[in-house]
PDB file of N, CA, C and O in Angstrom, chain B, residues numbered from 101:
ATOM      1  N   UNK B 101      21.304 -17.282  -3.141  1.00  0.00           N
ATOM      2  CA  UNK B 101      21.011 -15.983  -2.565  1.00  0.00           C
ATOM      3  C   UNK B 101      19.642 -15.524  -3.070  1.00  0.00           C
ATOM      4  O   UNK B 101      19.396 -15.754  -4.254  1.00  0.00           O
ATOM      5  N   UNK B 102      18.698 -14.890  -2.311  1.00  0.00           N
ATOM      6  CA  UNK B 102      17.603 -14.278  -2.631  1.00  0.00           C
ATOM      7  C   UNK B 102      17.582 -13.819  -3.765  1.00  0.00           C
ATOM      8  O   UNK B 102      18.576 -13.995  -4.470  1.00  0.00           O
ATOM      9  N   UNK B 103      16.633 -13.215  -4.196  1.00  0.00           N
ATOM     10  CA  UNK B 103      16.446 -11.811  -5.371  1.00  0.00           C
ATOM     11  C   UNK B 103      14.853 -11.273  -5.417  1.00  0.00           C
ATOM     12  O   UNK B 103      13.785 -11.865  -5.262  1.00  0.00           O
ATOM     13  N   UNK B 104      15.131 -10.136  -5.648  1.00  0.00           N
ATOM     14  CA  UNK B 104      13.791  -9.604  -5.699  1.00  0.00           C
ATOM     15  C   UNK B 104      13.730  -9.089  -6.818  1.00  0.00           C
ATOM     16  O   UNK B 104      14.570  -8.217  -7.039  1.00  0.00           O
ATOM     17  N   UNK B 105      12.804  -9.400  -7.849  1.00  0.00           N
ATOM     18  CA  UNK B 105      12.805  -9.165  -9.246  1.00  0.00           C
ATOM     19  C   UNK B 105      11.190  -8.423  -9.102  1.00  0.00           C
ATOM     20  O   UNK B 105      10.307  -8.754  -8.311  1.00  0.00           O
ATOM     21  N   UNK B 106      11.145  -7.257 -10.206  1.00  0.00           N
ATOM     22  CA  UNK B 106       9.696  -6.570 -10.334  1.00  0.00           C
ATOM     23  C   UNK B 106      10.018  -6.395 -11.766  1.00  0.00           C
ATOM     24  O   UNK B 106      10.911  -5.888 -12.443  1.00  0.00           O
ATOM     25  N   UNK B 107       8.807  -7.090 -11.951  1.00  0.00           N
ATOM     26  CA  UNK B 107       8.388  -6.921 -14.076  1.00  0.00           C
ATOM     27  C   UNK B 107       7.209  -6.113 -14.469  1.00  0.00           C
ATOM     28  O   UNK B 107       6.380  -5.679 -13.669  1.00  0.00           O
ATOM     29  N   UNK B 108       7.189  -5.958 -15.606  1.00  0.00           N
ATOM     30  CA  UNK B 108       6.019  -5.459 -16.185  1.00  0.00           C
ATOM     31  C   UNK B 108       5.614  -6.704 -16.789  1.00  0.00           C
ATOM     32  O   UNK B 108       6.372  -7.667 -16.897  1.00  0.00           O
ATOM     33  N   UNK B 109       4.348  -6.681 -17.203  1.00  0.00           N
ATOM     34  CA  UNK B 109       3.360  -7.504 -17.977  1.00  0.00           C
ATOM     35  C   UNK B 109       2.754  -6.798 -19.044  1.00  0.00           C
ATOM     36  O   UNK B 109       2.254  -5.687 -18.868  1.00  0.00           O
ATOM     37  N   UNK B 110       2.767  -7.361 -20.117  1.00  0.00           N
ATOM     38  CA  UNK B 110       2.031  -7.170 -21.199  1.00  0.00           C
ATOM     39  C   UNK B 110       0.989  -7.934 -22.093  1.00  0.00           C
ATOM     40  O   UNK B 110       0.045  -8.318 -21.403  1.00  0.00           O
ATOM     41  N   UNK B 111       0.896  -8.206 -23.166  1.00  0.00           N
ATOM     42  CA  UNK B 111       0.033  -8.525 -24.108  1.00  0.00           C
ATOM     43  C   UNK B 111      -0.605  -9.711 -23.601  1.00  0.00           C
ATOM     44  O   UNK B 111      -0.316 -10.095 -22.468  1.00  0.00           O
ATOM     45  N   UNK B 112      -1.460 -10.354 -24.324  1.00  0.00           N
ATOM     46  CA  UNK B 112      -2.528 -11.299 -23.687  1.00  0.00           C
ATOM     47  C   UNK B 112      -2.422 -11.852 -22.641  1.00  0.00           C
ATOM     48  O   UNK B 112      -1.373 -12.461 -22.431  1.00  0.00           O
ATOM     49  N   UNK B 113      -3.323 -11.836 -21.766  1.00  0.00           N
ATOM     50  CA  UNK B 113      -3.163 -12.257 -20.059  1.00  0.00           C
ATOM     51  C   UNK B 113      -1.646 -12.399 -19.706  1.00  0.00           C
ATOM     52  O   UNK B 113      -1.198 -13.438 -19.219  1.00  0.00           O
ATOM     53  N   UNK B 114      -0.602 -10.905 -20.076  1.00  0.00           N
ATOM     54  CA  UNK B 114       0.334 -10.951 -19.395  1.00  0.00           C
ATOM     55  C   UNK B 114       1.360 -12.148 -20.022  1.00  0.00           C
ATOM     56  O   UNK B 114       2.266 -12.640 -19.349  1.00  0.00           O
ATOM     57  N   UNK B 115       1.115 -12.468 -21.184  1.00  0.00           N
ATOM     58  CA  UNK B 115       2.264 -13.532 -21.941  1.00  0.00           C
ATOM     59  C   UNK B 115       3.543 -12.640 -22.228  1.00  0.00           C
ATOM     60  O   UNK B 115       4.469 -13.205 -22.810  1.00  0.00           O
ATOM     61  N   UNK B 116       3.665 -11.565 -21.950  1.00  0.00           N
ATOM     62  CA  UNK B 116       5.022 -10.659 -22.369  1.00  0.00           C
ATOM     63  C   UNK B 116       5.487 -10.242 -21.156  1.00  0.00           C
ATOM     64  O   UNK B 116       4.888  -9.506 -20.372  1.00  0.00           O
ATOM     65  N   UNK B 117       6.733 -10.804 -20.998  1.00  0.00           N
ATOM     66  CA  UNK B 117       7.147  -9.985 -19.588  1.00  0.00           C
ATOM     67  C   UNK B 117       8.751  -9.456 -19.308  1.00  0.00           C
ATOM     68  O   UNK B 117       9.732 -10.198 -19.366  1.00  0.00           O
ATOM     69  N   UNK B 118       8.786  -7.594 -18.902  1.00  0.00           N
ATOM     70  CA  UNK B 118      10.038  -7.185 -18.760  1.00  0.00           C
ATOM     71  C   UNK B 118      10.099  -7.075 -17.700  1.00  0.00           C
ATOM     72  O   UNK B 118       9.115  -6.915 -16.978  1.00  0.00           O
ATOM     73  N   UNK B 119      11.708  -7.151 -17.166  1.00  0.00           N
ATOM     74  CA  UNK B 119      12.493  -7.269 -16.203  1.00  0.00           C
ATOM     75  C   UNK B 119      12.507  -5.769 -16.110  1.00  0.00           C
ATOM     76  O   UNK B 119      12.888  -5.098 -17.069  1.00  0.00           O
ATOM     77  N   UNK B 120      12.024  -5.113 -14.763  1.00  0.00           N
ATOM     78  CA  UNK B 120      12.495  -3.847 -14.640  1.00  0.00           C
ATOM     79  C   UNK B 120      13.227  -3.139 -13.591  1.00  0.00           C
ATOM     80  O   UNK B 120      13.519  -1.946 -13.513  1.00  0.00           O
ATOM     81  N   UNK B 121      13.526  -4.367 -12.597  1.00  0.00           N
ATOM     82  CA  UNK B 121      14.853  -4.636 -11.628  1.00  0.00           C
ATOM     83  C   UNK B 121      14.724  -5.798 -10.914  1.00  0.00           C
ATOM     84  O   UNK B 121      13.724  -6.442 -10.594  1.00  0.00           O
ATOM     85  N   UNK B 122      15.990  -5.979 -10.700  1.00  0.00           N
ATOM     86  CA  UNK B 122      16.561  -7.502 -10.158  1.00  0.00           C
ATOM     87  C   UNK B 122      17.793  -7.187  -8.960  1.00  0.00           C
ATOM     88  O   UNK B 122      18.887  -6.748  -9.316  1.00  0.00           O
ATOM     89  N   UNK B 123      17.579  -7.375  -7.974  1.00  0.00           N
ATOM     90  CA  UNK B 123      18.125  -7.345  -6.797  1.00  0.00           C
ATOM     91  C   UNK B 123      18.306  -8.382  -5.971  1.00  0.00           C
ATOM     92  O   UNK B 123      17.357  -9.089  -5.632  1.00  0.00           O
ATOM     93  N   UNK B 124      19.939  -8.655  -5.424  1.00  0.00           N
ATOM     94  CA  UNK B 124      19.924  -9.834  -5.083  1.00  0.00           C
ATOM     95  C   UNK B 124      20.041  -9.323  -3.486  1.00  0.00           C
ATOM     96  O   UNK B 124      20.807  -8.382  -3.281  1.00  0.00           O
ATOM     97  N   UNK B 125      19.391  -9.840  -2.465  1.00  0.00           N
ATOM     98  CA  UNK B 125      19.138  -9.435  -1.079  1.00  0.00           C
ATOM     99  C   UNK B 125      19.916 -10.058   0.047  1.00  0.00           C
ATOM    100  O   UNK B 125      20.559 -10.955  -0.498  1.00  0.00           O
ATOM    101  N   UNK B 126      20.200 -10.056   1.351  1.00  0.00           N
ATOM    102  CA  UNK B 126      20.721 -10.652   2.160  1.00  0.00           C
ATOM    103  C   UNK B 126      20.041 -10.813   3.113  1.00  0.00           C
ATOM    104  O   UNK B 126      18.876 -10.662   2.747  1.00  0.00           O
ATOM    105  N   UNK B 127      20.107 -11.128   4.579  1.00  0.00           N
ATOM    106  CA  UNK B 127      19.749 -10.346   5.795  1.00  0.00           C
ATOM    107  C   UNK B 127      20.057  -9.086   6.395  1.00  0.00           C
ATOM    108  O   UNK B 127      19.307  -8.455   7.139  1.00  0.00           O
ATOM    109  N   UNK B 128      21.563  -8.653   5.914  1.00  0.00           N
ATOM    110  CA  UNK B 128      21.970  -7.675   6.544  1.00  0.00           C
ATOM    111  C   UNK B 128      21.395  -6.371   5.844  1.00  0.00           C
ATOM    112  O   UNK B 128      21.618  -5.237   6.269  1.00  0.00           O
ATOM    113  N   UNK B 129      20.629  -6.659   4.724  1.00  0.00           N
ATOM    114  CA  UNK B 129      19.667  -5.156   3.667  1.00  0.00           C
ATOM    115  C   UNK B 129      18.514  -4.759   5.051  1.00  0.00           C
ATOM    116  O   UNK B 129      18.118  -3.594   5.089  1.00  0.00           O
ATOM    117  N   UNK B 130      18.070  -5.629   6.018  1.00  0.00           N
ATOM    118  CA  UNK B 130      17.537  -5.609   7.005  1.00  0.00           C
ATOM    119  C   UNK B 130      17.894  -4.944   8.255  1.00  0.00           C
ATOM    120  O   UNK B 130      17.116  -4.354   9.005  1.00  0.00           O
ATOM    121  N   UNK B 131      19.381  -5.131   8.428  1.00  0.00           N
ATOM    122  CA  UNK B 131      19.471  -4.932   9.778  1.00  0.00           C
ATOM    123  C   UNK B 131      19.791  -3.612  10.721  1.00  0.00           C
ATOM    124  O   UNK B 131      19.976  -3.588  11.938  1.00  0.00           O
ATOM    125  N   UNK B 132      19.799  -2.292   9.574  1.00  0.00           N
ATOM    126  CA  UNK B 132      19.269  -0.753  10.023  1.00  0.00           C
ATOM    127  C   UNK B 132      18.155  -0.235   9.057  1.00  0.00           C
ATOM    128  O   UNK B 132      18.122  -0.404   7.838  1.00  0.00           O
ATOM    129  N   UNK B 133      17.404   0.314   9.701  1.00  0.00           N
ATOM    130  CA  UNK B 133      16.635   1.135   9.426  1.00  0.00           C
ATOM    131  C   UNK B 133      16.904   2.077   8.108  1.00  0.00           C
ATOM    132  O   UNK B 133      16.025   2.473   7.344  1.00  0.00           O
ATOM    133  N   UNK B 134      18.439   2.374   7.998  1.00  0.00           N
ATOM    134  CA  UNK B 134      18.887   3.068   6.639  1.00  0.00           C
ATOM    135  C   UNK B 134      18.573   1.961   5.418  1.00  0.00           C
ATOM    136  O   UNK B 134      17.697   2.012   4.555  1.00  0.00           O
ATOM    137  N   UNK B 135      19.757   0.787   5.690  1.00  0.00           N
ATOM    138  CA  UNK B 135      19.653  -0.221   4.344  1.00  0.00           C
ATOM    139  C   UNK B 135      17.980  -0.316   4.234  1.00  0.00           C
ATOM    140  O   UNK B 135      17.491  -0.589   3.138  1.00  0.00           O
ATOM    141  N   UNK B 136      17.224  -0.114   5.250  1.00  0.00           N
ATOM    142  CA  UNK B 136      15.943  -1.484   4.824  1.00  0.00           C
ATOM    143  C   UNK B 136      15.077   0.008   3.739  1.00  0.00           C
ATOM    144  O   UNK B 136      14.657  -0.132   2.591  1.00  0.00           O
ATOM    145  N   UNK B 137      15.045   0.954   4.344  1.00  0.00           N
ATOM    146  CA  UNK B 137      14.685   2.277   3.857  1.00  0.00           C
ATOM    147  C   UNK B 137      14.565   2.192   2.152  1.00  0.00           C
ATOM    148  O   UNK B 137      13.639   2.183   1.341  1.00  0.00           O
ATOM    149  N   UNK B 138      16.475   2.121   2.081  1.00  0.00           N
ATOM    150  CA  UNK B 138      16.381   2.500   0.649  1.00  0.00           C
ATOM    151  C   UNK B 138      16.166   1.073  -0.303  1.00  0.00           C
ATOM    152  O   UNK B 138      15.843   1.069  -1.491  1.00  0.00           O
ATOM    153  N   UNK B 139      16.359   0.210   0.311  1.00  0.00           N
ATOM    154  CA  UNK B 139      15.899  -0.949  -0.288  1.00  0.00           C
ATOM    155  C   UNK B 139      14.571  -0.941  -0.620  1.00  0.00           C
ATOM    156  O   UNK B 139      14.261  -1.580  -1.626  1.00  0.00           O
ATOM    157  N   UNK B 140      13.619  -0.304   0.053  1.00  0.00           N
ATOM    158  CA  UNK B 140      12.134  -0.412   0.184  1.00  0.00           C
ATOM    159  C   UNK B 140      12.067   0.501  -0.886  1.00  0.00           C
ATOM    160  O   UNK B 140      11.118   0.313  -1.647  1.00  0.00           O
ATOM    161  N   UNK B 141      13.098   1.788  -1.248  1.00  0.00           N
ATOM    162  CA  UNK B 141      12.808   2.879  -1.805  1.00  0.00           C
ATOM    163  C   UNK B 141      12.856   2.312  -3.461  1.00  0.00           C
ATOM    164  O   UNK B 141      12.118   2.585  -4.408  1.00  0.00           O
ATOM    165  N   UNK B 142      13.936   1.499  -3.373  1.00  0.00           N
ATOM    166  CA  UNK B 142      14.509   1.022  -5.075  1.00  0.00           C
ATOM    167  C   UNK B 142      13.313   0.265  -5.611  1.00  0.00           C
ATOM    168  O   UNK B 142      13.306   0.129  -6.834  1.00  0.00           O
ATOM    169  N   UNK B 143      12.145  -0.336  -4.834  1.00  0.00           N
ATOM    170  CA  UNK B 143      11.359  -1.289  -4.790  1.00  0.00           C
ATOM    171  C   UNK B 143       9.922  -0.361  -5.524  1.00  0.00           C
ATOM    172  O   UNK B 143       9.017  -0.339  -6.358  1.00  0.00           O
ATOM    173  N   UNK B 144      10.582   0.273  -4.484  1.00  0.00           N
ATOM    174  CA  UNK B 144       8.907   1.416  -5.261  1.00  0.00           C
ATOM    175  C   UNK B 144       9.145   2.646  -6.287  1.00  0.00           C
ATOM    176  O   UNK B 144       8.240   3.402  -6.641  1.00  0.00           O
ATOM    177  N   UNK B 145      10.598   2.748  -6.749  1.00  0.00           N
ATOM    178  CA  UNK B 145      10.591   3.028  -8.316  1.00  0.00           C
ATOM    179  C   UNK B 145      10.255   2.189  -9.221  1.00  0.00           C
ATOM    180  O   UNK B 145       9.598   2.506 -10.213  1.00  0.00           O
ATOM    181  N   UNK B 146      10.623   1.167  -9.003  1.00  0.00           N
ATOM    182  CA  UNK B 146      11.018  -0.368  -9.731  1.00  0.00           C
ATOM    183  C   UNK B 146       9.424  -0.425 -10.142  1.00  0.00           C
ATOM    184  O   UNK B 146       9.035  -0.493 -11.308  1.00  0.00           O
ATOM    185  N   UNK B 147       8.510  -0.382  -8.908  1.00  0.00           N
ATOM    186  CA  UNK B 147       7.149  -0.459  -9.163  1.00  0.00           C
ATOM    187  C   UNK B 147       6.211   0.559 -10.088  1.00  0.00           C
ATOM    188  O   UNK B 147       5.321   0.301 -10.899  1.00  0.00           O
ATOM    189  N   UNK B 148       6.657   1.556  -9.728  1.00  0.00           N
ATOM    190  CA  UNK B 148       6.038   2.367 -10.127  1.00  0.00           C
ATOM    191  C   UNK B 148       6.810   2.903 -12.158  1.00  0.00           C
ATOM    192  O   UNK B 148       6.317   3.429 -13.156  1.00  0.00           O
ATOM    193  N   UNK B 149       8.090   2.383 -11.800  1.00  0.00           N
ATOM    194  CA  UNK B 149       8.466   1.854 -13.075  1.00  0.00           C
ATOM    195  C   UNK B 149       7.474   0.952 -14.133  1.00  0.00           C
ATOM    196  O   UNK B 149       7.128   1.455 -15.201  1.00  0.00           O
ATOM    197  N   UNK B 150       7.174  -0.017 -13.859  1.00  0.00           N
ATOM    198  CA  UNK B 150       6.837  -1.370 -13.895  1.00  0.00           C
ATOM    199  C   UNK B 150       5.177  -0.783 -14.699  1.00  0.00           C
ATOM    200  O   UNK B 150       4.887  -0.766 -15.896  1.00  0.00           O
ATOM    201  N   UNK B 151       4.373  -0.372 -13.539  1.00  0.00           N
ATOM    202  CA  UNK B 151       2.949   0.572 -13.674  1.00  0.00           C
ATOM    203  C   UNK B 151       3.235   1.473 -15.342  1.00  0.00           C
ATOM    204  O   UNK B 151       2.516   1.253 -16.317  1.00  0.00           O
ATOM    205  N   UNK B 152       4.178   2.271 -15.356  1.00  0.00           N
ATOM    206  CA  UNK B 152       4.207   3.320 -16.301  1.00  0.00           C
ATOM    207  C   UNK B 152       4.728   2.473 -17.569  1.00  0.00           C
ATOM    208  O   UNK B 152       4.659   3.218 -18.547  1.00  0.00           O
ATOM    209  N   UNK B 153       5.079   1.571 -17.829  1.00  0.00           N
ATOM    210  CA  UNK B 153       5.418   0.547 -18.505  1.00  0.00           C
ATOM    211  C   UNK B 153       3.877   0.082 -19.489  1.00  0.00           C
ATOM    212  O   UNK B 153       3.588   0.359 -20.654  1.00  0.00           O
ATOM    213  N   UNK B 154       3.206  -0.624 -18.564  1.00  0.00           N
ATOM    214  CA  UNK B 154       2.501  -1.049 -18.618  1.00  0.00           C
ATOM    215  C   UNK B 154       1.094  -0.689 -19.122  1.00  0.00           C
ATOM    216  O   UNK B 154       0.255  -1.366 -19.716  1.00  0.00           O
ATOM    217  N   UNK B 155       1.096   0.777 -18.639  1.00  0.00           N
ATOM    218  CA  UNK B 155       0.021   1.490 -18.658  1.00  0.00           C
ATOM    219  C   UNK B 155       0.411   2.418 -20.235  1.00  0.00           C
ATOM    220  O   UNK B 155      -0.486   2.703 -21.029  1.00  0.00           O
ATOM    221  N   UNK B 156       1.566   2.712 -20.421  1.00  0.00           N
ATOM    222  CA  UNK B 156       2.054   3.016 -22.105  1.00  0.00           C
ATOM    223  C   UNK B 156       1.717   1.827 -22.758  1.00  0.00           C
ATOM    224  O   UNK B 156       0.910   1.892 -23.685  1.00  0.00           O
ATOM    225  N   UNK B 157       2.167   0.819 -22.453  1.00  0.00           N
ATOM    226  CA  UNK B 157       2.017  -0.215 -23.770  1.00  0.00           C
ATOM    227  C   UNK B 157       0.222  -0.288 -23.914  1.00  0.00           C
ATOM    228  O   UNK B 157      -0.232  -0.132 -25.047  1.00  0.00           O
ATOM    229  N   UNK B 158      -0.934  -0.565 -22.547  1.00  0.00           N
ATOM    230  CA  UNK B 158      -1.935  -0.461 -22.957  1.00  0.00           C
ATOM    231  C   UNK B 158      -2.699   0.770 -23.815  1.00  0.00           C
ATOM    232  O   UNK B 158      -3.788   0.770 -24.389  1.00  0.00           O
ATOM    233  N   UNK B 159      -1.744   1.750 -23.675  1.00  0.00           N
ATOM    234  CA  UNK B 159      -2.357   3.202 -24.276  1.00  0.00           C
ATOM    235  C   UNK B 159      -1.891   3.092 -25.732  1.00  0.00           C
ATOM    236  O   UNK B 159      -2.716   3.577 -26.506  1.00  0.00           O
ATOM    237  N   UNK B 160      -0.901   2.637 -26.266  1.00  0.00           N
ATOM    238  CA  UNK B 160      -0.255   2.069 -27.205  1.00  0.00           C
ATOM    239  C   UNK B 160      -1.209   1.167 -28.400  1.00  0.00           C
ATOM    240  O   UNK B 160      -1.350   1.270 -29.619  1.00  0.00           O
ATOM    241  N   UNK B 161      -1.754   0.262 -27.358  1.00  0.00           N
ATOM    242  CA  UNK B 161      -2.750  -0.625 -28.038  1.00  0.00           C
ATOM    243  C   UNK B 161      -3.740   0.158 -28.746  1.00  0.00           C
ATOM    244  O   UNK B 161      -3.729   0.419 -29.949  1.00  0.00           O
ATOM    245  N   UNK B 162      -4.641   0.526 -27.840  1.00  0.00           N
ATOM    246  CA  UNK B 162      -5.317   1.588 -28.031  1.00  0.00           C
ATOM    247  C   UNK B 162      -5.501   2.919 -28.862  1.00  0.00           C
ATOM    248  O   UNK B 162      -6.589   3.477 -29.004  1.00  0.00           O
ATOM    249  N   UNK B 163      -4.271   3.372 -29.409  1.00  0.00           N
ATOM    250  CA  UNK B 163      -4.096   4.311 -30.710  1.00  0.00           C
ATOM    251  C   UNK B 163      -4.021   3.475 -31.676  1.00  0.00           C
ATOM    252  O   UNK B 163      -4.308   3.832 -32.818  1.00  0.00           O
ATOM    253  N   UNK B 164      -3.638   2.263 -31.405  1.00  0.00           N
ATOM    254  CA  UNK B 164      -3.214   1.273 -32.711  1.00  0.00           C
ATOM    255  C   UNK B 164      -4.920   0.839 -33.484  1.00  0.00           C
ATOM    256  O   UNK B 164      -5.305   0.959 -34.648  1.00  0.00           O
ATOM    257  N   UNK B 165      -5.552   0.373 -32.380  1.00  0.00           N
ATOM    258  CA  UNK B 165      -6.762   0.109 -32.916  1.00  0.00           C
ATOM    259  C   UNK B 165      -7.760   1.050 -33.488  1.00  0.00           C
ATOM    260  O   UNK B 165      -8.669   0.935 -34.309  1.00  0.00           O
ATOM    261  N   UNK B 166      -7.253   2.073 -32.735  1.00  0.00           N
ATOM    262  CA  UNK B 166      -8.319   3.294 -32.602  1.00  0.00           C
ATOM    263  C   UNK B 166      -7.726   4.117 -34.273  1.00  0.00           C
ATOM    264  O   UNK B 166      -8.271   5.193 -34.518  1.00  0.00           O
ATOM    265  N   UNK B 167      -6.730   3.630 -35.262  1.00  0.00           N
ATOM    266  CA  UNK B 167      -6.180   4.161 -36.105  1.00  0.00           C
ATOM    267  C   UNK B 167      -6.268   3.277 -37.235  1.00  0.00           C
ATOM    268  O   UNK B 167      -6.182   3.749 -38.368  1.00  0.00           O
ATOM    269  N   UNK B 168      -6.373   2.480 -37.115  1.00  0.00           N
ATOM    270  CA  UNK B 168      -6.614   1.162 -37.687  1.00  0.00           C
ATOM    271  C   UNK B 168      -8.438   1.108 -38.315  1.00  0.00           C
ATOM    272  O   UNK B 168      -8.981   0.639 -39.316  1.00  0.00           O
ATOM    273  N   UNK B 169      -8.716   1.556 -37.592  1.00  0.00           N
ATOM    274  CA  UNK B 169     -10.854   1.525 -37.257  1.00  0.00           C
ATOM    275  C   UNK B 169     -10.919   2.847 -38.387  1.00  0.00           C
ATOM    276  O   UNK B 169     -11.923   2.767 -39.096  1.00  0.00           O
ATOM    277  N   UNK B 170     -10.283   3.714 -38.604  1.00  0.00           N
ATOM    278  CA  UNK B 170     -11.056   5.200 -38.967  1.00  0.00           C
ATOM    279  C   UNK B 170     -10.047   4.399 -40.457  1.00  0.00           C
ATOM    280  O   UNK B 170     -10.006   4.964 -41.550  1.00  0.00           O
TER     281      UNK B 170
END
């Protein structure tokens, strides 16, 4: 069966990686306009999950060094 998995990436070129949903799909997630909707919808938390993830851990880095230096 399918799956649609969306991760975050982290530390050096992306060698760290979380799972931040995993969905296993069919044809029939397709076949109204409702299923395909909220399927599309879970996809773009998941993403935008994924982004805010990502964008903390780089801000993260960044106090670390920036605390580290003084």
């Amino acid at each position: 069966m399918a799956q649609i998995i969306v991760t975050a990436e982290r530390g050096p070129e992306g060698s760290e990686v979380t799972e931040v949903h995993r969905e296993r799909i069919v044809p029939a997630d397709f076949e109204s306009d409702a299923a395909s909707s909220l399927l599309i919808e879970r996809i773009g938390w998941a993403l935008s999950d994924a982004d805010t993830i990502e964008h903390r851990r780089e801000d993260w880095g960044h106090r670390s060094s920036a605390s580290t230096a003084g």
